[in-house]
Each structure stands twice: as structure tokens, then as C-alpha cells.
C-alpha positions as CSV (number, residue, x, y, z in Angstrom):
1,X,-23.2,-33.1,9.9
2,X,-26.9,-31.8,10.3
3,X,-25.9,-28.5,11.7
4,X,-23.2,-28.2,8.7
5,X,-26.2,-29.1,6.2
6,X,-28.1,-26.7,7.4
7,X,-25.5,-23.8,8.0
8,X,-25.0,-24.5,3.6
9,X,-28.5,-24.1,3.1
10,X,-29.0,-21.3,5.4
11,X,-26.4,-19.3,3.0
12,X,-27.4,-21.1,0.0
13,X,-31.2,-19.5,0.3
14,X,-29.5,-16.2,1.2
15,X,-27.8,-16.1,-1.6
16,X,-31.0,-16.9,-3.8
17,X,-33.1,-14.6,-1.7
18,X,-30.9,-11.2,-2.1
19,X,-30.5,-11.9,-5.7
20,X,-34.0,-11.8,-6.6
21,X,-34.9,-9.1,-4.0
22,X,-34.3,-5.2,-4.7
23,X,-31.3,-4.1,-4.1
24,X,-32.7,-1.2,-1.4
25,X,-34.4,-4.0,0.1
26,X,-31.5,-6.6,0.5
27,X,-29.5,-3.7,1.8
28,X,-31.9,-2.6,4.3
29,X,-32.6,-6.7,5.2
30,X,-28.6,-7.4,5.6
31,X,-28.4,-4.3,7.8
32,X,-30.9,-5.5,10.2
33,X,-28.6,-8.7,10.4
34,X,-25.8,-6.4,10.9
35,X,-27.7,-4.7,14.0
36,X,-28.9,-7.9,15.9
37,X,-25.9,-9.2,15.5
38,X,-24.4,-6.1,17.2
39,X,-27.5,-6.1,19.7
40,X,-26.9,-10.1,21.1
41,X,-23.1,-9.1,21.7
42,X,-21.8,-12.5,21.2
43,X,-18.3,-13.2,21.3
44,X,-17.3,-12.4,18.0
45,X,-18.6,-8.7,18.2
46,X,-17.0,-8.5,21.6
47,X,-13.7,-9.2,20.1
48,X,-14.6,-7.3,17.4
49,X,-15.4,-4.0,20.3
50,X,-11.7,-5.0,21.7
51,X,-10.0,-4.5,18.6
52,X,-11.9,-1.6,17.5
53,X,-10.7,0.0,21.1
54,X,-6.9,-0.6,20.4
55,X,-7.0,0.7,16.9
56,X,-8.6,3.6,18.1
57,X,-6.1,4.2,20.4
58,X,-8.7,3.4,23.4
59,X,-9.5,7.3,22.9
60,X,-13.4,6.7,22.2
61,X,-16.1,6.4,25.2
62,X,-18.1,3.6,25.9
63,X,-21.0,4.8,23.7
64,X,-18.6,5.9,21.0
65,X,-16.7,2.5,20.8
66,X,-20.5,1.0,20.7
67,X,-21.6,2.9,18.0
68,X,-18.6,2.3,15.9
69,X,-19.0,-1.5,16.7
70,X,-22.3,-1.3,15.4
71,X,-21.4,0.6,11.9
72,X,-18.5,-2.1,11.7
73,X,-21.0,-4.8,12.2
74,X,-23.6,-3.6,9.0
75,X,-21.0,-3.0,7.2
76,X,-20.2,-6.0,7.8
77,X,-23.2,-7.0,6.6
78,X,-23.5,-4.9,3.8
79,X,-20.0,-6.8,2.3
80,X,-22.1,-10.2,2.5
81,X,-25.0,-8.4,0.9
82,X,-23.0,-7.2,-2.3
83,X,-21.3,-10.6,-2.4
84,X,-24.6,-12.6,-3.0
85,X,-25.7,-10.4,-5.6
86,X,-22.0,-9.5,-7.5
87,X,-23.5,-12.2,-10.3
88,X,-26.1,-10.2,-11.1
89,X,-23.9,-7.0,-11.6
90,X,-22.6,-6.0,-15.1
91,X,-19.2,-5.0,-16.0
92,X,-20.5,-1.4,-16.1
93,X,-21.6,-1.3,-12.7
94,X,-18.6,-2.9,-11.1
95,X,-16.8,0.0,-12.4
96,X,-19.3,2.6,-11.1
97,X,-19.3,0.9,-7.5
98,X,-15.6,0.8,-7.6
99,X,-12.8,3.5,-7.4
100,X,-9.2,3.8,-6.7
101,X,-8.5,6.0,-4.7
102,X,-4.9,7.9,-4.9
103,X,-3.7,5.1,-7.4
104,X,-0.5,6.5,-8.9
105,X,1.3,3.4,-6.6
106,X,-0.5,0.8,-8.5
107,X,0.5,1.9,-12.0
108,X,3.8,2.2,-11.1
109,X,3.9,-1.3,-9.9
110,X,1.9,-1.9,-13.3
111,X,4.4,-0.6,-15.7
112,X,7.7,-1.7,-13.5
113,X,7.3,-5.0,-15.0
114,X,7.8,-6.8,-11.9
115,X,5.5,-9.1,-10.0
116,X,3.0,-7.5,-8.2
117,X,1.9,-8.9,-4.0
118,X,-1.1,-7.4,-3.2
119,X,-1.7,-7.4,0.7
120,X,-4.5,-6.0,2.3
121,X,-6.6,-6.3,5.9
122,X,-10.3,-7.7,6.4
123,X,-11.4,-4.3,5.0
124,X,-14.2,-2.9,2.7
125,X,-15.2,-5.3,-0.2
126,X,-11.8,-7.8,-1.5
127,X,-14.0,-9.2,-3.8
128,X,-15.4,-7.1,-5.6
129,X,-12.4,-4.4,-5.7
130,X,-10.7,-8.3,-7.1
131,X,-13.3,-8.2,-9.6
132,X,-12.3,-4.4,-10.5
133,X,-9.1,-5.4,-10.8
134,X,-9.6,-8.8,-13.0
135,X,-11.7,-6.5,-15.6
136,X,-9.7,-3.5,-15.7
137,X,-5.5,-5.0,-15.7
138,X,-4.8,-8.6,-14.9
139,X,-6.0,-12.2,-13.3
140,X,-5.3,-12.5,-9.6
141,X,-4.9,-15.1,-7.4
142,X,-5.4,-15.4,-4.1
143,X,-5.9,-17.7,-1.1
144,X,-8.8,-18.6,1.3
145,X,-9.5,-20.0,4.6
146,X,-11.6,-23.3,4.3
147,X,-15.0,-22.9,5.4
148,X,-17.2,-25.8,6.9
149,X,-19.0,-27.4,5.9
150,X,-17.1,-28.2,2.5
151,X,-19.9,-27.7,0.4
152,X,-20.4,-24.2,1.6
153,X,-16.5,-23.4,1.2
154,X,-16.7,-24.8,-2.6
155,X,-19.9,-22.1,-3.3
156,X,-17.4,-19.3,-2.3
157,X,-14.2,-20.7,-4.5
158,X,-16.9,-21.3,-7.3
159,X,-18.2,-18.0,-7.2
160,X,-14.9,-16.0,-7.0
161,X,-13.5,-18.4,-9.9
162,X,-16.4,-17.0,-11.5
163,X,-14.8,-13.6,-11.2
164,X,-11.8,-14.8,-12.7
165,X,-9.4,-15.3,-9.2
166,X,-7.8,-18.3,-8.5
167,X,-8.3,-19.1,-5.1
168,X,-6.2,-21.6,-3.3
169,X,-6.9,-23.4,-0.2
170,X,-4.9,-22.6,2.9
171,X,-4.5,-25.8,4.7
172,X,-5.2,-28.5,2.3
173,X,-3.3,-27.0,-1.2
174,X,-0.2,-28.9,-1.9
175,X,2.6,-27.1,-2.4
176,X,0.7,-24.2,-1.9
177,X,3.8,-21.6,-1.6
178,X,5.4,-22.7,-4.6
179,X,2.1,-22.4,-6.8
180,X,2.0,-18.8,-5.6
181,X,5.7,-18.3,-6.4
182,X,5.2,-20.0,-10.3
183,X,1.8,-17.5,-10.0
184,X,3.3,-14.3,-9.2
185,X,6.2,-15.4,-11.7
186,X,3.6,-15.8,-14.5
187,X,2.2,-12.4,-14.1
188,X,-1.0,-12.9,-12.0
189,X,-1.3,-10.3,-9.1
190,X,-0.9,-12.4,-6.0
191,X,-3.7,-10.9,-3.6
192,X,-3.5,-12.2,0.3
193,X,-5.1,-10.5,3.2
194,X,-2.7,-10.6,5.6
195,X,-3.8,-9.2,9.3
196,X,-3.8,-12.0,10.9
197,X,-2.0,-15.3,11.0
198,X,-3.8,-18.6,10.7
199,X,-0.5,-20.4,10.6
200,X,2.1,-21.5,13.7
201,X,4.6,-19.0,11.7
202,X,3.7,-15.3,11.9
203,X,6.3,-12.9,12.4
204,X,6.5,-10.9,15.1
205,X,5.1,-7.2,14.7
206,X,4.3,-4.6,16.4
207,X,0.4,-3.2,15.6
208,X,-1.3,-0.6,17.5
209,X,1.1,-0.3,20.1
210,X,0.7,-4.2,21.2
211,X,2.7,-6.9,19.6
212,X,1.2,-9.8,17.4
213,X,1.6,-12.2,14.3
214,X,1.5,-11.7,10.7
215,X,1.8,-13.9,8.4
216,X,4.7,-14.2,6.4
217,X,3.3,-14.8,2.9
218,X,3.3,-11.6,1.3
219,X,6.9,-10.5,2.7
220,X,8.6,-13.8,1.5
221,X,6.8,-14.5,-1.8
222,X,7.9,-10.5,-2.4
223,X,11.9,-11.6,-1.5
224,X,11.5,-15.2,-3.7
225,X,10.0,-13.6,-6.7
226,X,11.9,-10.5,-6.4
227,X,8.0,-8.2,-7.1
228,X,6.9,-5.1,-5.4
229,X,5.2,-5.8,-2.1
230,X,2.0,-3.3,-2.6
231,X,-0.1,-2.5,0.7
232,X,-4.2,-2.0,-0.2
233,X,-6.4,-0.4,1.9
234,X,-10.0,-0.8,1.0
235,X,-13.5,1.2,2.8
236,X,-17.0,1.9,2.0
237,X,-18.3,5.5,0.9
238,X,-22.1,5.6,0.3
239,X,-22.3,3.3,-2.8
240,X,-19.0,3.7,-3.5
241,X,-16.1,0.9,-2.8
242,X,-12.7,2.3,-2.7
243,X,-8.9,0.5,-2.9
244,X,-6.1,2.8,-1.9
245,X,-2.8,1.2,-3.0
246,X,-0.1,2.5,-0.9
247,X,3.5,3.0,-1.9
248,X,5.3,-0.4,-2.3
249,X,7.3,-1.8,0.1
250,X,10.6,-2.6,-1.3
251,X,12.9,-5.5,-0.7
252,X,15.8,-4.8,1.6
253,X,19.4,-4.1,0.4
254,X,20.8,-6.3,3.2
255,X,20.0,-8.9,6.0
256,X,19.5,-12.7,5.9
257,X,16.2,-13.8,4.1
258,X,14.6,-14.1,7.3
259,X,15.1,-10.2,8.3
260,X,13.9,-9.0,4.9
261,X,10.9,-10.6,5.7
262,X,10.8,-9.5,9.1
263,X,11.4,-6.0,7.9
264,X,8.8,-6.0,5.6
265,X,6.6,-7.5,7.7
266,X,6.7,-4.8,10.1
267,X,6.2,-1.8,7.8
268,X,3.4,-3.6,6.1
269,X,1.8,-3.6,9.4
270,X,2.1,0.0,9.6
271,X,1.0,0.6,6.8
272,X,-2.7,-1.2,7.9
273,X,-2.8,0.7,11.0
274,X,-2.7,4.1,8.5
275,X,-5.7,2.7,6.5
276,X,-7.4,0.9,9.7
277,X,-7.3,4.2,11.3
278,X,-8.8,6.2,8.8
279,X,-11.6,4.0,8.7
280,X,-12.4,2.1,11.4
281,X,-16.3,0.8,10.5
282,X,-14.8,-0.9,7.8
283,X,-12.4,-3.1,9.3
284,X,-14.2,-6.8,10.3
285,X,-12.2,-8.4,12.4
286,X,-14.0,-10.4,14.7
287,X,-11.0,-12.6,15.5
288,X,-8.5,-12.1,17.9
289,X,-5.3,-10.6,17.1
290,X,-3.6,-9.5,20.9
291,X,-3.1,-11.5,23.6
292,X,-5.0,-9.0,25.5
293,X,-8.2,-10.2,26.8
294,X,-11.5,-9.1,25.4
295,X,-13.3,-6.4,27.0
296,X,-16.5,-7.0,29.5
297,X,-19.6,-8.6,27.8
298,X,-22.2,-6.0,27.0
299,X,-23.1,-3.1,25.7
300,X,-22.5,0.8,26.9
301,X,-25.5,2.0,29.0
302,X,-24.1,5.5,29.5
């Protein structure tokens, strides 16, 4: 209970700190965390290194696979940064910090009429590219992983609710599918990042040349509300965050309920490993995703 306490206060001051610091001076502070974090090498930024090396096609050296590890981890960093101050920013400047990039997909989704399942990996900024999108077309919602302690987990669903998403929690929402069927059916853009599975029920996929779990969510609320399964990739360029919607993945003609979803499953995982690719430093996933085992502890010395 102490350690918990302490863990909410310890973000609750950040939070208060980087909002009344400069913004070139929170930046420069949260990158520092990003590089000690990367420096100590501690089992999430050794899983992080592994996953980095597979979606990279274990084609970088030692020192290359290090350095990209530790642009991953400030940018990392940097995500956290523009989260604790997004109160402060006005609806002008959420618009000049975000941009879609090749976008067409996402007004055709727009003006199809049907609903709209956003799914998108641990990439760039979700938040504020959900903010973009809550100003600029429609409400989303969306669901979370519960943090611990509870009172930290409630600051983050308070502060997204602020940005007008609906956020659900993943274990302990009632009926949580159906309230994302009735929301997708209402015309709210259901948003779910959906690279890895936190459930016991991820399909089977091949990613990166290795197989895994994803989870079904996006796939089957896409077959239940009949909508337009939309892939997002999102990055960082200089101040710029960018959301790439990617042509939508349609429902297949034929095949049991289970096979659509497995189908679409699949493709949305290729789809990630086109946007993962392309930028690598932005993808945070310091959990693990193969069954292969992580890759020695410590850094390159080449």
C-alpha cells in the first residue's frame, strides 16, 4: 500500500511539475529520464532491445540496436512529457502538433456511414492524436489497462475523459464488449491498441516472422457491428505528431465468424509491421510479445 501511495504521488508531482515548467525544459528533463532508463538496462528496456531486434529484422549491429533502443526509450519519454502538460494546450495548438498523414482512408471511412474501429500499436502519441480526432470529427471510445494503484489509474481515465474519450476498463467493466458494440453502433469511433493481448484469447498471428497473440477486439467488434476495421499508425517528427490511417480492412465474404476474425486479425498485424518498420523509435513496447527469450542483459560495448 505504501509503495502504491507513493508510486501516485511520484506521478501526481510529475504531472504538476512539467506543467508549470517550460516546455524546452520538461522536454529536455523527460529525456534524461528516457536515457537513464535506457542506461540501467532493466528488464523492460531489455525486452524492449529484443523486440526492437525482430522488427528490424535482426539486420542492425549491436551499437545500432542500442542506439535505436535508446531513441525508443526518450521517446518514450517524451509521450509521458506531452501527456502531463495536454491540459495546458489550446485547441489551436493540438492542431499544430498534430497531422494526418496520407489520410484519404479516414474520410472514406468518414463519409461511408459505417462504424468506424480504429486499431493502432503502442506507437507515437494515442492521446493526443485522440484528442485531434475528438476536436476535428467525432467522440471516441476506447479501453485501458488498469493501472495500480487505483488512484493513479483513475488520474489517467479522468484526464482522457477530459479530452472527451470514453475509456473503459479492461478487466473490471461489465459487459465490457457489448458497451463497445452499442458504442460503435451509436457513432463513436471505437479506438483499441491492439499489439498485444492481455487476455487468454488472442488469435494466432504471424508478426515479424515469429508467431504471437492479438487480441481479438478490433476484428470481432468490426464482424458484430458490420464497420470498417481502420489500421493507424502513429510517430513523432520534430514537434510534429502524425496518424497514418491505412486502407480499411474489410469484413470477409465467407468463413465462419471465427475465421473472419482470424483473417482480419492477421492482416491487421501486417499492416503494424508496415508502420513499426518505418519507424522503429517510436514503437514502446516494453512487454513481451514472442516466446523467444530476451536477449543478454547489457549494453553494446563495440
Amino acid at each position: 500500500m505504501i509503495q502504491e501511495a507513493l508510486k501516485d504521488f511520484g506521478y501526481a508531482s510529475a504531472w504538476q511539475l512539467v506543467q508549470h515548467l517550460p516546455e524546452t525544459q520538461a522536454r529536455a528533463l523527460f529525456a534524461k529520464f528516457g536515457e537513464r532508463a535506457w542506461a540501467k538496462d532493466g528488464r523492460n528496456v531489455q525486452r524492449l532491445r529484443a523486440n526492437l531486434a525482430r522488427a528490424t529484422g535482426f539486420s542492425l549491429s549491436a551499437l545500432e540496436l542500442d542506439e535505436l533502443t535508446r531513441q525508443t526509450m526518450v521517446n518514450y519519454t517524451r509521450y509521458w512529457c506531452d501527456v502531463f502538460r495536454m491540459p495546458l494546450w489550446t485547441p489551436e495548438l493540438v492542431q499544430t502538433r498534430t497531422q494526418a498523414f496520407q489520410a484519404e482512408p479516414l474520410y472514406q471511412a468518414l463519409d461511408s456511414g459505417r462504424p468506424i474501429v480504429a486499431a493502432l500499436p503502442h506507437m507515437g502519441n494515442w492521446d493526443l492524436c485522440g484528442l485531434w480526432f475528438t476536436q476535428q470529427f467525432r467522440p471516441i471510445t476506447s479501453v485501458a489497462e488498469r493501472l495500480r494503484p487505483e488512484s493513479l489509474y483513475e488520474r489517467f481515465v479522468d484526464f482522457r475523459r477530459s479530452l472527451g474519450i470514453e475509456i473503459f476498463a479492461h478487466h473490471q467493466t461489465p459487459d465490457l464488449y457489448q458497451r463497445l458494440v452499442e458504442a460503435a453502433k451509436s457513432g463513436r469511433l471505437v479506438a483499441l491498441v491492439a499489439d498485444r493481448d492481455l487476455s487468454r484469447l488472442g488469435v494466432p498471428v504471424e508478426f515479424f516472422g515469429a508467431r504471437t497473440k492479438m487480441p481479438p477486439g478490433p476484428a470481432a467488434l468490426t464482424v458484430d457491428t458490420d464497420a470498417l476495421l481502420l489500421p493507424v499508425g502513429l510517430w513523432y517528427d520534430g514537434e510534429t505528431v502524425y496518424g497514418q490511417p491505412f486502407e480499411a480492412i474489410e469484413i470477409p465474404n465467407d468463413g465462419e465468424r471465427y475465421e473472419k476474425v482470424a483473417v482480419m486479425t492477421q492482416k491487421l498485424a501486417q499492416v503494424f509491421e508496415q508502420t513499426i518498420s518505418a519507424h522503429p523509435n517510436c514503437w514502446y513496447m516494453l512487454q513481451k510479445v514472442w516466446d523467444e527469450p530476451v536477449l543478454p542483459r547489457g549494453r553494446s560495448t563495440q
